[in-house]
C-alpha positions as CSV (number, residue, x, y, z in Angstrom):
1,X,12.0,11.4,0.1
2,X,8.6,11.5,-1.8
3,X,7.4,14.7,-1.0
4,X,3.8,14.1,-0.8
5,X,1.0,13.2,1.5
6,X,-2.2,11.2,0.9
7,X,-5.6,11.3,1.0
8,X,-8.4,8.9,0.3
9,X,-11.5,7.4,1.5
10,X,-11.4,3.7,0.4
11,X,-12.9,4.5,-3.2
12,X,-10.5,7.2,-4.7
13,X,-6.9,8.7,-3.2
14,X,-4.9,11.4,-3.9
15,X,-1.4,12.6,-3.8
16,X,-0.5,15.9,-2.7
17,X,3.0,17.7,-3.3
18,X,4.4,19.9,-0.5
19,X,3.8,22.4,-2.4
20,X,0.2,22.4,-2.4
21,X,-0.4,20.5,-5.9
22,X,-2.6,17.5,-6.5
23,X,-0.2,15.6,-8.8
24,X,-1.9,12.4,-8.6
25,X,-5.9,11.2,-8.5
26,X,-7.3,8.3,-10.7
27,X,-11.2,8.1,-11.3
28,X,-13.4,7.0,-10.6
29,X,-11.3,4.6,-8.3
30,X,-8.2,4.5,-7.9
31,X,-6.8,1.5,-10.8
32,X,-8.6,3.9,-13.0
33,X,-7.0,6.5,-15.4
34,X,-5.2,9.4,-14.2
35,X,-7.3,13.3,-13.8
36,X,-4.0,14.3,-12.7
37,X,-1.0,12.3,-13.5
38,X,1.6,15.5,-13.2
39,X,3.3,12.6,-11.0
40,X,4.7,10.9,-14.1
41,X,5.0,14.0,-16.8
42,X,5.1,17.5,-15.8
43,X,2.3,17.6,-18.7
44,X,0.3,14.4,-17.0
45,X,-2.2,17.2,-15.6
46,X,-2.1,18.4,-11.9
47,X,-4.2,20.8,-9.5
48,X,-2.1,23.3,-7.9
49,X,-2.6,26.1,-5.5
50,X,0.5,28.6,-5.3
51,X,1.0,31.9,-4.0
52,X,1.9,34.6,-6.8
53,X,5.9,36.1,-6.5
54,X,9.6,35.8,-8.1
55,X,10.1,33.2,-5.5
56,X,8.4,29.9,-4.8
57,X,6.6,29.4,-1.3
58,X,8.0,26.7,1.1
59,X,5.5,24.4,2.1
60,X,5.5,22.1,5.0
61,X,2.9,19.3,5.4
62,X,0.8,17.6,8.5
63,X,-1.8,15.6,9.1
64,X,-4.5,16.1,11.7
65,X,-3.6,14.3,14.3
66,X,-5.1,10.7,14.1
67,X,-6.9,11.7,10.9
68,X,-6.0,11.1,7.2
69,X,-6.9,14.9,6.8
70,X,-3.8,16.8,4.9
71,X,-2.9,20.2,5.9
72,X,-0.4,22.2,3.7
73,X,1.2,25.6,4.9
74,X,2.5,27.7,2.2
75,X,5.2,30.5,3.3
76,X,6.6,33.1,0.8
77,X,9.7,34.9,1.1
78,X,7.6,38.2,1.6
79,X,5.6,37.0,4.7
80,X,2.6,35.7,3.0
81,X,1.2,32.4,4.7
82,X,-1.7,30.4,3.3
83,X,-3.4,27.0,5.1
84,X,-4.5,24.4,2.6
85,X,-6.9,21.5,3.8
86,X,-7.2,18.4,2.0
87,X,-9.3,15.3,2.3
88,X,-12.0,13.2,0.9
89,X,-15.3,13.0,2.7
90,X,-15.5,9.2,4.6
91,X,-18.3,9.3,7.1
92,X,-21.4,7.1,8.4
93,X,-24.8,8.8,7.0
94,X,-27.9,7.9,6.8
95,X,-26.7,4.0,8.5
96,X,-24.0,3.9,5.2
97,X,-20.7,4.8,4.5
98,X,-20.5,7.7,2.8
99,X,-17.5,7.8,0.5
100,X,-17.8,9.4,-2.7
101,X,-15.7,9.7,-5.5
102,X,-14.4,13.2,-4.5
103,X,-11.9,15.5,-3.1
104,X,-12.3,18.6,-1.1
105,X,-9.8,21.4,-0.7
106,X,-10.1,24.4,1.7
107,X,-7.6,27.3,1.4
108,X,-7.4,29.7,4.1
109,X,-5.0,32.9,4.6
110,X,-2.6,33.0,7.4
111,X,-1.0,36.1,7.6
112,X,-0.2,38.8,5.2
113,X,-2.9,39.4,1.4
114,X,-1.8,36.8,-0.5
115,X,-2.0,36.6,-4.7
116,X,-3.3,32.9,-5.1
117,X,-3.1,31.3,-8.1
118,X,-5.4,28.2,-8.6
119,X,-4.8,25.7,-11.6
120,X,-6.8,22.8,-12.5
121,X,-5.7,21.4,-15.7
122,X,-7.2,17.8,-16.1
123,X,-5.9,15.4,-18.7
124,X,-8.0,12.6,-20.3
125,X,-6.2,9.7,-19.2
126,X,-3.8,8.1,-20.4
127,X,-4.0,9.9,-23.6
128,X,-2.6,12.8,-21.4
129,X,-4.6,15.0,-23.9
130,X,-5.5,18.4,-21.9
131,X,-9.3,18.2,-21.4
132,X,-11.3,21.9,-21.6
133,X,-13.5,22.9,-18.8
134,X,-16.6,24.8,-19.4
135,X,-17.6,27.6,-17.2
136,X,-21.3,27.3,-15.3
137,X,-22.6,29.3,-12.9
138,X,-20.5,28.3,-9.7
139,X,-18.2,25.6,-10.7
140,X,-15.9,24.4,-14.2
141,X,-17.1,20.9,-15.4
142,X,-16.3,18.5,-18.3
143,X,-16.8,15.5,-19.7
144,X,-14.3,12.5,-19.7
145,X,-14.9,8.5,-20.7
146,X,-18.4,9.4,-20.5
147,X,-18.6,10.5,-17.0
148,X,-18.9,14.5,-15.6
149,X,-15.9,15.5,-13.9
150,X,-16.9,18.8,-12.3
151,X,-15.3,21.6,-9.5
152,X,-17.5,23.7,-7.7
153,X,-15.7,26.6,-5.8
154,X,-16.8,29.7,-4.3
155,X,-13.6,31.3,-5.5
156,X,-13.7,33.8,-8.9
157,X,-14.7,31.4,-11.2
158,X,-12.8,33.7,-14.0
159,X,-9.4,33.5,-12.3
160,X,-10.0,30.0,-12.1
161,X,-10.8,29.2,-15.8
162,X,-7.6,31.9,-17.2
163,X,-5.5,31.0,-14.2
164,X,-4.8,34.6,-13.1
165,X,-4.1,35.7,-9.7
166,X,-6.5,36.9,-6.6
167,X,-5.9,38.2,-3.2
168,X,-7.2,35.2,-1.1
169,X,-9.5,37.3,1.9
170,X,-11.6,34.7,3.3
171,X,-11.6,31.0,3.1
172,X,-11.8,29.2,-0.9
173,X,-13.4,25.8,-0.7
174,X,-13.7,23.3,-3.8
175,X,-15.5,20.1,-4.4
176,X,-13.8,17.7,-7.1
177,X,-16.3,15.2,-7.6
178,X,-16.8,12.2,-10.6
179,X,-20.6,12.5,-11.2
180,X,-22.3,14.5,-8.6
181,X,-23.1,17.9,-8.6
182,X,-23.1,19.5,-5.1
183,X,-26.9,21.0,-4.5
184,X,-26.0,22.6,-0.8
185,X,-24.4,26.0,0.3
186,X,-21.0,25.2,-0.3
187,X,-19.2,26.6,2.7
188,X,-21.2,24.7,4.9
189,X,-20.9,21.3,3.0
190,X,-17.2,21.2,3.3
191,X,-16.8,22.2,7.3
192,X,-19.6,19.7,8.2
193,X,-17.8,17.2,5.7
194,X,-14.1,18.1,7.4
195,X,-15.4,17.8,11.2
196,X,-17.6,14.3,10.1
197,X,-14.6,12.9,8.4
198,X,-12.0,14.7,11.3
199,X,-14.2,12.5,13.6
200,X,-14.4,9.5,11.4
201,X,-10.5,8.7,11.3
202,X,-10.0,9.7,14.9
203,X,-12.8,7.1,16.1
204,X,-11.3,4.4,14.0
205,X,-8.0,5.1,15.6
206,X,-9.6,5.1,19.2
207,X,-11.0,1.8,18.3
208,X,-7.5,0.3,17.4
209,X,-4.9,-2.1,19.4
210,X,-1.4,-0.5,19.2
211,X,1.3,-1.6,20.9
212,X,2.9,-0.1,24.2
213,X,6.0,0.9,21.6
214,X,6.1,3.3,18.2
215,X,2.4,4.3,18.8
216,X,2.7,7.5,16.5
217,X,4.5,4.8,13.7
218,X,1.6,2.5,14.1
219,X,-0.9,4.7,14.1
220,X,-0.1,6.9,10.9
221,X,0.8,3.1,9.3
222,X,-2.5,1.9,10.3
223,X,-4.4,4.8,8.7
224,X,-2.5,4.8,5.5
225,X,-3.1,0.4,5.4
226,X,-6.7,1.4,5.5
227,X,-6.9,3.5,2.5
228,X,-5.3,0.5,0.5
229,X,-8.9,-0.6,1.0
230,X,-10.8,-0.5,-1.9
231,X,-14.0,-1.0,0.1
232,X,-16.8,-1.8,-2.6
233,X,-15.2,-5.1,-3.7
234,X,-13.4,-5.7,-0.2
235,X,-10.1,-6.1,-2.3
236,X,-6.8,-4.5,-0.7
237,X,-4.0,-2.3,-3.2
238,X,-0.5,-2.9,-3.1
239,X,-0.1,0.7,-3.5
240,X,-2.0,3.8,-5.2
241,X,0.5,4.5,-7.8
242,X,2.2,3.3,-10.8
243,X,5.8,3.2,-12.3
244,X,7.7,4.8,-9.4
245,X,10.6,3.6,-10.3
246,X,13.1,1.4,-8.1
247,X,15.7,2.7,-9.5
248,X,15.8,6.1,-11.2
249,X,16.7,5.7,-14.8
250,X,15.6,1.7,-14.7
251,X,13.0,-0.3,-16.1
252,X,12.0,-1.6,-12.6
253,X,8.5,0.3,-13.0
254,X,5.3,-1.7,-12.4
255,X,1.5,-0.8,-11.8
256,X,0.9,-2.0,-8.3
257,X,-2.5,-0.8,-8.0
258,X,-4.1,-4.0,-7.6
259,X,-4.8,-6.4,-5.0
260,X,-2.2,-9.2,-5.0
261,X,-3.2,-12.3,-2.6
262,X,0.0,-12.4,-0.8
263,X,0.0,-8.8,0.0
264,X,-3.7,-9.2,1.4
265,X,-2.9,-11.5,3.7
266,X,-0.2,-9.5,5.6
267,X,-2.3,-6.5,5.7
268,X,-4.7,-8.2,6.7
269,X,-2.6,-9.8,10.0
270,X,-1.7,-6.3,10.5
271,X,-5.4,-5.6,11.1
272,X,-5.8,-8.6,13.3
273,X,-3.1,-7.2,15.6
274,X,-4.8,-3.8,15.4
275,X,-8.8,-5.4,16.5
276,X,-9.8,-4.7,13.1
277,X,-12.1,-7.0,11.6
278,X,-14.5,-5.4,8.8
279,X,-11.3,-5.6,6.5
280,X,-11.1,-8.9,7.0
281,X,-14.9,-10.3,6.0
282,X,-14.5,-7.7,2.6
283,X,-11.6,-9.7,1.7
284,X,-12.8,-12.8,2.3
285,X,-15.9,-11.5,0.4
286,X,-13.8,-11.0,-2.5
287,X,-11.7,-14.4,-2.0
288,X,-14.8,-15.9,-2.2
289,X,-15.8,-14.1,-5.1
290,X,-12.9,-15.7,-7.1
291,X,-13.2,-19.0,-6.0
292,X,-16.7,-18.9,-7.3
293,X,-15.0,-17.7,-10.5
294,X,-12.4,-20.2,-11.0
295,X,-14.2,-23.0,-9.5
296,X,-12.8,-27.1,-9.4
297,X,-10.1,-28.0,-7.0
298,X,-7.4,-28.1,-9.9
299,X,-8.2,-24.6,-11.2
300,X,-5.3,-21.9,-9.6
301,X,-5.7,-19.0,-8.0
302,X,-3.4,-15.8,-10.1
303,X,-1.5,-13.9,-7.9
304,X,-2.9,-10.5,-8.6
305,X,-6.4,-9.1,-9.4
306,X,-8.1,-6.0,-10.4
307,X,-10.4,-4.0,-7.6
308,X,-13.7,-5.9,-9.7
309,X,-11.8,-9.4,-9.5
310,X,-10.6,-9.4,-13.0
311,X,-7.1,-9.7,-14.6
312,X,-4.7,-6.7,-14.7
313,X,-3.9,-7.5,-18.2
314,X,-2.4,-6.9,-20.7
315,X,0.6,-5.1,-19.2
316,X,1.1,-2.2,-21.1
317,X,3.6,0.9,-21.6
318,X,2.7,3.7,-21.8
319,X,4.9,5.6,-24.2
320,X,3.3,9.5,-24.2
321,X,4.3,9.3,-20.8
322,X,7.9,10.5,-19.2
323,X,8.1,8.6,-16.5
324,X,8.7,9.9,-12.8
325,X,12.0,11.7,-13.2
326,X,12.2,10.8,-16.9
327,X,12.0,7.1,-15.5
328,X,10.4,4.9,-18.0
329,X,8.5,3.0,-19.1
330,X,5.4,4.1,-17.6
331,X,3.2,0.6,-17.2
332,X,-0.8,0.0,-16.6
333,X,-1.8,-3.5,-15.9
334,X,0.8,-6.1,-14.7
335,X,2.1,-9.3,-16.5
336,X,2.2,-11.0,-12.9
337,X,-0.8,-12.1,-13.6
338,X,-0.3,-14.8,-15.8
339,X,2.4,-16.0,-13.3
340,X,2.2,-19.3,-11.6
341,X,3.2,-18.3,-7.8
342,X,2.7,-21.7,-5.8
343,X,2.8,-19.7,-2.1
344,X,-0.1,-18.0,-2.4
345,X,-2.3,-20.8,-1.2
346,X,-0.4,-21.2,1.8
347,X,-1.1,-17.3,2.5
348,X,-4.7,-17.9,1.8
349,X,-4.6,-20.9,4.3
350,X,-2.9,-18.3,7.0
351,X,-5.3,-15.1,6.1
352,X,-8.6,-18.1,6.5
353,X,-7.3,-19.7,9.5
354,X,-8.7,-16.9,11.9
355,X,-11.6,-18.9,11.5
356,X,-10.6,-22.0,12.9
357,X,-8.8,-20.6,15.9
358,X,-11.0,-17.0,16.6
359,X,-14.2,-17.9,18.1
360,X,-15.4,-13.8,16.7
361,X,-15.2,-15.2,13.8
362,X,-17.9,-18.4,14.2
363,X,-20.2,-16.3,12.3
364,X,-17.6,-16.9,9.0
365,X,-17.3,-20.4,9.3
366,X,-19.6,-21.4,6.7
367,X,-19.4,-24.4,3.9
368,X,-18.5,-22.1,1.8
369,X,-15.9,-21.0,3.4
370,X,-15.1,-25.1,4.6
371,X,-14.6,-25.7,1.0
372,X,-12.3,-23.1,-0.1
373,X,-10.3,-24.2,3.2
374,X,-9.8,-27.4,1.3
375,X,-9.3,-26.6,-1.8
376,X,-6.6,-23.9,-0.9
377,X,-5.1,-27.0,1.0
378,X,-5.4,-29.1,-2.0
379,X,-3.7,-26.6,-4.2
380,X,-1.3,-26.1,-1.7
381,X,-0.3,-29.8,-1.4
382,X,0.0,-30.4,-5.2
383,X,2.1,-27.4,-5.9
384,X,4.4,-27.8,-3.0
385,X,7.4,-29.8,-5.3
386,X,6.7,-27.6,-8.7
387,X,8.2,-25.1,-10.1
388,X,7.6,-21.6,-9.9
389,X,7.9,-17.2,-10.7
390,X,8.1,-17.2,-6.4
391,X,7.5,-14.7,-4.2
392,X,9.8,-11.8,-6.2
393,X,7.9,-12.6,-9.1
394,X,11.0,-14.0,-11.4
395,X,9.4,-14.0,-15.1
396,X,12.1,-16.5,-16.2
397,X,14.0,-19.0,-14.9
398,X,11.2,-20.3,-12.4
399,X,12.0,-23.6,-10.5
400,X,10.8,-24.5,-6.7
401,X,11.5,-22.5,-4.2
402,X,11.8,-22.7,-0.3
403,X,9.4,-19.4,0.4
404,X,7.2,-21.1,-1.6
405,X,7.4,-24.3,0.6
406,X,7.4,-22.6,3.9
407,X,4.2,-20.6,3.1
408,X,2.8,-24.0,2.1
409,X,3.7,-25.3,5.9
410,X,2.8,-22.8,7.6
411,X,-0.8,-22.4,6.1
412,X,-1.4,-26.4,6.4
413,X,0.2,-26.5,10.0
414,X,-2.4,-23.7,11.3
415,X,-5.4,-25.9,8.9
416,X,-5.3,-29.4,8.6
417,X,-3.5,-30.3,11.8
418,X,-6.3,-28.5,14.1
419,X,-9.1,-29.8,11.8
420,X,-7.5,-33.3,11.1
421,X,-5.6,-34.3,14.1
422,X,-2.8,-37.3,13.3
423,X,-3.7,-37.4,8.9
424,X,-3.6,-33.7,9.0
425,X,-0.2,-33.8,10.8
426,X,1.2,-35.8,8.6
427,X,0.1,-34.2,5.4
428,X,2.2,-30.8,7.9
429,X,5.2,-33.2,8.2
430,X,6.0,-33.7,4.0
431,X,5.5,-29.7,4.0
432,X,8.0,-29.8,6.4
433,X,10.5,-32.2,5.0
434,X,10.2,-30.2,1.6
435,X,11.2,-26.7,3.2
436,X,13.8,-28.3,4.8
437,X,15.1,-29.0,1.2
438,X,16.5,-25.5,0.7
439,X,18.8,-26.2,3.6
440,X,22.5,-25.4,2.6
441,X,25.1,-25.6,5.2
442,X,22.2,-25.2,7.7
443,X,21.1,-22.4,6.1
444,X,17.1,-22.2,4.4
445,X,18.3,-20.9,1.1
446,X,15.9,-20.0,-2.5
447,X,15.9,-23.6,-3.4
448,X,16.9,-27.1,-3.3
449,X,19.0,-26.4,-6.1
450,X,19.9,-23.0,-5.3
451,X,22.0,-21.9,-2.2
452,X,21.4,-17.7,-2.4
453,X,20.2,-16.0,-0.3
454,X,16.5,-14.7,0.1
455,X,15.6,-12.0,3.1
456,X,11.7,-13.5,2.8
457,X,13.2,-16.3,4.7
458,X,13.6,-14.6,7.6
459,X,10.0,-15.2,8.0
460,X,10.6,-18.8,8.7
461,X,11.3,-17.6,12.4
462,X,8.2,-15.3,12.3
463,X,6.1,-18.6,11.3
464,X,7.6,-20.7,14.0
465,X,9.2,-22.9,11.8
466,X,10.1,-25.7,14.5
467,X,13.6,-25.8,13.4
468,X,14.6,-23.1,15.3
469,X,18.6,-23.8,14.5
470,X,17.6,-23.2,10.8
471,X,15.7,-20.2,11.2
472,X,18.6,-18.6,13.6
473,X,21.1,-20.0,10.8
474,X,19.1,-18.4,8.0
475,X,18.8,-15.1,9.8
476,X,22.5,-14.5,10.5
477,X,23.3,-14.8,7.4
478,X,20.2,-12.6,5.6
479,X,21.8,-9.4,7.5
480,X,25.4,-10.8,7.2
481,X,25.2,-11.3,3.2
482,X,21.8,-9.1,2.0
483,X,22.8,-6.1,3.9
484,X,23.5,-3.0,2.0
485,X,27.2,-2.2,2.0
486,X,28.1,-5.8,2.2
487,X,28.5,-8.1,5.0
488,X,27.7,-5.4,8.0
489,X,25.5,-7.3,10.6
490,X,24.9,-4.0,11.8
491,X,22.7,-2.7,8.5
492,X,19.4,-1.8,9.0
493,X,18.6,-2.2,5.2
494,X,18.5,-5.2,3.1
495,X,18.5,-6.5,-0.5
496,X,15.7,-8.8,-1.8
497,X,18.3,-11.2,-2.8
498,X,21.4,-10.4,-4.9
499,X,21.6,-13.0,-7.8
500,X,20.4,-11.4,-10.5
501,X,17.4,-11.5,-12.8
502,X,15.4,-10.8,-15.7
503,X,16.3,-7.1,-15.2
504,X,19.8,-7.7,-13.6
505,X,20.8,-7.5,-9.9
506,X,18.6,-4.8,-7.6
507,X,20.1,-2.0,-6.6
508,X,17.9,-0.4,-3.5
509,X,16.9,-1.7,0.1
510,X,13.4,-3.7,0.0
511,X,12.0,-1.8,2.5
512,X,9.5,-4.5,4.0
513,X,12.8,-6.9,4.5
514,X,13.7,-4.4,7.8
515,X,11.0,-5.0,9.3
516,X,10.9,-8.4,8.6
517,X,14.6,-9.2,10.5
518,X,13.2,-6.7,13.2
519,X,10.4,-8.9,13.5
520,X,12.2,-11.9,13.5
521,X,14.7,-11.0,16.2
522,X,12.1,-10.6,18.4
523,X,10.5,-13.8,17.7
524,X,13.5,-15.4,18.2
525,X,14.0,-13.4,22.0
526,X,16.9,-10.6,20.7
527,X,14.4,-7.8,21.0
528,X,17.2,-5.4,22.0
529,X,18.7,-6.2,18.5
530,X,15.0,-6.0,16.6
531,X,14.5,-2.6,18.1
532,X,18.3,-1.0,17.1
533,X,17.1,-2.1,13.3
534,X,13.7,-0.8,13.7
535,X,14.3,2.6,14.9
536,X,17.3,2.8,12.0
537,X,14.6,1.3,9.2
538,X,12.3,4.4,10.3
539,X,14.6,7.1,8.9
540,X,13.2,5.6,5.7
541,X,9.8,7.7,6.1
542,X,9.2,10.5,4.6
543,X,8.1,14.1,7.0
544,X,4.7,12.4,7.2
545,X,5.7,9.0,8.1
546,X,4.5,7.3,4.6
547,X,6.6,4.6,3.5
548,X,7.5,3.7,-0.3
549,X,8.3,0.3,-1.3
550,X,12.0,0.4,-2.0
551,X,14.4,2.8,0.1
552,X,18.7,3.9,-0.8
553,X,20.3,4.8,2.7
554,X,23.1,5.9,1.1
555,X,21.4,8.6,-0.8
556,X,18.1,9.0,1.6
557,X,15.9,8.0,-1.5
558,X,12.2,6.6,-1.3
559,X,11.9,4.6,-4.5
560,X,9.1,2.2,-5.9
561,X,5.6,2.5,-5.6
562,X,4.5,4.7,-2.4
563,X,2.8,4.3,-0.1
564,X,3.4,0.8,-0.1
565,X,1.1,-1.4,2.1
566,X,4.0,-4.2,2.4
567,X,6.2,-1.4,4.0
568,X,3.1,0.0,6.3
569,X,2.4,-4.0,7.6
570,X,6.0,-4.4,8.2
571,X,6.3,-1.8,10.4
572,X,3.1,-2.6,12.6
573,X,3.7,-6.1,12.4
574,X,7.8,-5.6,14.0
575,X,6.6,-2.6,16.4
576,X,3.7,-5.4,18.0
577,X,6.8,-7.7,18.3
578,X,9.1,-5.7,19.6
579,X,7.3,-4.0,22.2
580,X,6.6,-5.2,26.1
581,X,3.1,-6.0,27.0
582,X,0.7,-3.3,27.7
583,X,0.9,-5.3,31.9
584,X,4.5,-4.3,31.9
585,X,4.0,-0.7,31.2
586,X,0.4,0.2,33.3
């Protein structure tokens, strides 16, 4: 298991090792280079907190309940026992959000005198050239890519700067911040920032929908989907990290911290079946933002975006650097870009469609947004025969593919039928007939021409595809023949597919793929079935509950990117489905 927790505030996020180490924050946001990458090269620069001795200290994590506040214990072998606070400040002030490019630490001693050591070794990027802090009078400060990076502590400032030990009496509290300085008594900015931000996440939660079933599971899932916000732009990550690899020692390594359309969409369902809205109108804010970009009905949508709407190109590798247990490459920016991937307009029919159906949402439906509705429809029609990368993102081979197709349906059947009765039904119908194209001996398959086996078609039941003999057909045979360990209907884990691509056949469980069969047993009325493989798919958390993107059950491994916000939907999407009204249980 990843042994880390994470932290953010919808403008910058951190990783933080069980050990009390910050081996991974990008600045100013979080597609920006690495401070501390020590994630992907024990040299890639890291902020640590230790206590001094021959031994190591265990270290167990937890978050405050309901909060995305970290807390790290620290216990050496002697007795010592240190409490270490993390979070970054997210709080209304002043009738804004306040959510500044910064992290704040608080160290406290448990029991025992304990020698501290506290290291901050920045790098500049990805460069991973060491960067030199200059002392001031009660904080260490550089400059990097123009901008101040700059720690103010109330701890020994000369400890800090030679990294030698102290004996940690009373609380040490720091302030990482990009730009600002911090002008107030420093004790009393970070415990009114920890009980403002403590009250924050703990109000959000109060003002979420969670189903009667796996509350602690949603609830921890819905607080880690809401850091994949990246709030200024409205756009939603797929993850905070790069080049985790999905297998160790493989090439599968890929920046995923950008906002691909497809992955929007499901997080932002999720947020529909948790009441929350405000991610939804930042989205389409930013959906909106590209269309005005790539304007004209014939011009495409790419599948993935930078945080500011641009491209994440080129992809690049990133040779100075190790890799996450010597995996490599390590990649920045991501070739998917230039992919043609034909079912993202369905998904942007499906994320838009609130708006036709919601009446909260009469307030959205606007011209503007009337005329992406059509255009989306258009592009959705005249792609629905071509060829394409697909949902897994094949970059070659491409040809049509039934996901593809059924995305295409499902976003016309919830558009243009409501909004153009008998023509818009019609136009629904040759969607339809063109999904039911991939059927091989009753089974929705990747394509008309091609009769393996792909576990995003266990969706089709999730959709209510009206061919409910297909969808059962398709799903029997997703955990008969993708399951890992071969054809054991009783697997909780599934491949993606197993024919093989540009990088051979995969080798882990897609993670998201478990929920997606759990999800679609229930739709289909086996909810004693969806709930045996959701409660197995949840031993693929880590301590704190954090999924990554890929999981081995043989081995207990979290591989790919993490936390990944395809893994977090799943979960909340299958636990809603799975679980008895709230009019059962009160």
């Amino acid at each position: 298991m990843y042994p880390y927790g994470w932290v953010g505030n919808c403008q910058v996020s951190a990783l933080i090792s069980a050990g009390g180490s910050v081996d991974w924050l990008c600045l100013p946001r979080p597609d920006s280079d690495p401070v501390f990458g020590r994630l992907l090269d024990p040299e890639g620069g890291h902020f640590s907190v230790s206590i001094a001795g021959e031994s190591p200290a265990l270290g167990s994590q937890h978050y405050l309940e309901n909060t995305n506040v970290l807390v790290t214990e620290l216990a050496a072998v002697t007795g010592e026992r240190i409490r270490i606070t993390d979070f970054c400040p997210r709080f209304e002030n002043h009738g804004r959000m306040y959510r500044p490019p910064a992290l704040i630490r608080k160290i406290e001693p448990l029991s025992g005198s304990p020698l501290m050591k506290v290291e901050c070794r920045p790098v500049d990027g990805w460069s991973r050239r060491g960067v030199r802090l200059s002392q001031a009078s009660n904080h260490v400060r550089a400059e990097i890519r123009g901008e101040v990076f700059r720690l103010t502590t109330n701890m020994p400032l000369t400890y800090l700067v030679e990294g030698e030990g102290f004996v940690l009496q009373q609380p040490a509290c720091f302030v990482l911040s990009w730009g600002a300085a911090v002008e107030e008594d420093l004790v009393e900015r970070v415990e009114s920032h920890l009980a403002r931000t403590t009250a924050y996440w703990r109000g959000w939660v109060r003002h979420c929908s969670i189903p009667t079933l796996y509350q602690a599971e949603v609830i921890r899932s819905a607080l880690a989907l809401k850091l994949q916000c990246f709030e200024d732009t409205g756009a939603i990550l797929a993850a905070p990290t790069t080049s985790l690899p999905e297998e160790h020692g493989g090439t599968r390594n890929w920046d995923y911290r950008y906002c691909w359309l497809r992955d929007a969409h499901f997080t932002l369902g999720a947020f529909h079946a948790l009441g929350h809205f405000d991610e939804m109108e930042g989205f389409l804010r930013y959906l909106l933002g590209l269309a005005e970009r790539n304007e004209g009905a014939r011009q495409r949508l790419a599948p993935v975006y930078t945080l500011s709407q641009g491209l994440p190109l080129p992809e690049l590798e990133q040779r100075m650097w190790k890799g996450f247990a010597g995996s490599s490459p390590v990649r920045t920016g991501n070739q998917a870009a230039e992919h043609v991937q034909n079912d993202v307009y369905g998904e942007m029919l499906l994320t838009l469609a609130p708006i036709l159906h919601d009446r909260r949402f009469l307030d959205l439906k606007t011209p503007e947004h009337a005329a992406l509705m059509a255009r989306l429809a258009t592009l959705c029609e005249r792609s629905l025969l071509e060829p394409d990368a697909g949902l897994w993102e094949v970059r070659n081979h491409w040809q049509p593919h039934t996901f593809t197709r059924l995305m295409a349906w499902a976003g016309l059947d919830r558009t243009l039928a409501p909004e153009l009765g008998q023509a818009g039904g019609e136009r629904v119908a040759r969607a339809e007939k063109a999904v039911l194209e991939g059927l091989h001996h009753g089974i929705l398959c990747n394509g008309p021409d091609d009769p393996t086996l792909d576990s995003a078609l266990s969706l089709a039941a999730v959709l209510r595809f009206p061919n409910r003999d297909a969808s059962l057909a398709t799903l029997g045979a997703i955990r008969s023949g993708l399951a890992l360990g071969g054809a054991r209907p009783q697997s909780s884990f599934f491949y993606r597919y197993l024919r093989a691509d540009d990088f051979g056949r995969p080798g882990s469980a897609f993670l998201v793929c478990s929920f997606w069969v759990a999800q679609a047993l229930a739709s289909l009325g086996l909810k004693t079935e969806a709930r045996a493989v959701l409660d197995d798919a949840l031993r693929a958390a880590n301590p704190l509950g954090l999924f990554s993107e890929h999981f081995d059950p043989k081995s207990g491994l979290q591989l790919g990117n993490f936390p990944q916000a395809y893994s977090h939907v799943g979960l909340i999407n299958a636990a809603f489905a799975v679980s008895p009204p709230w009019s059962e249980v009160l």
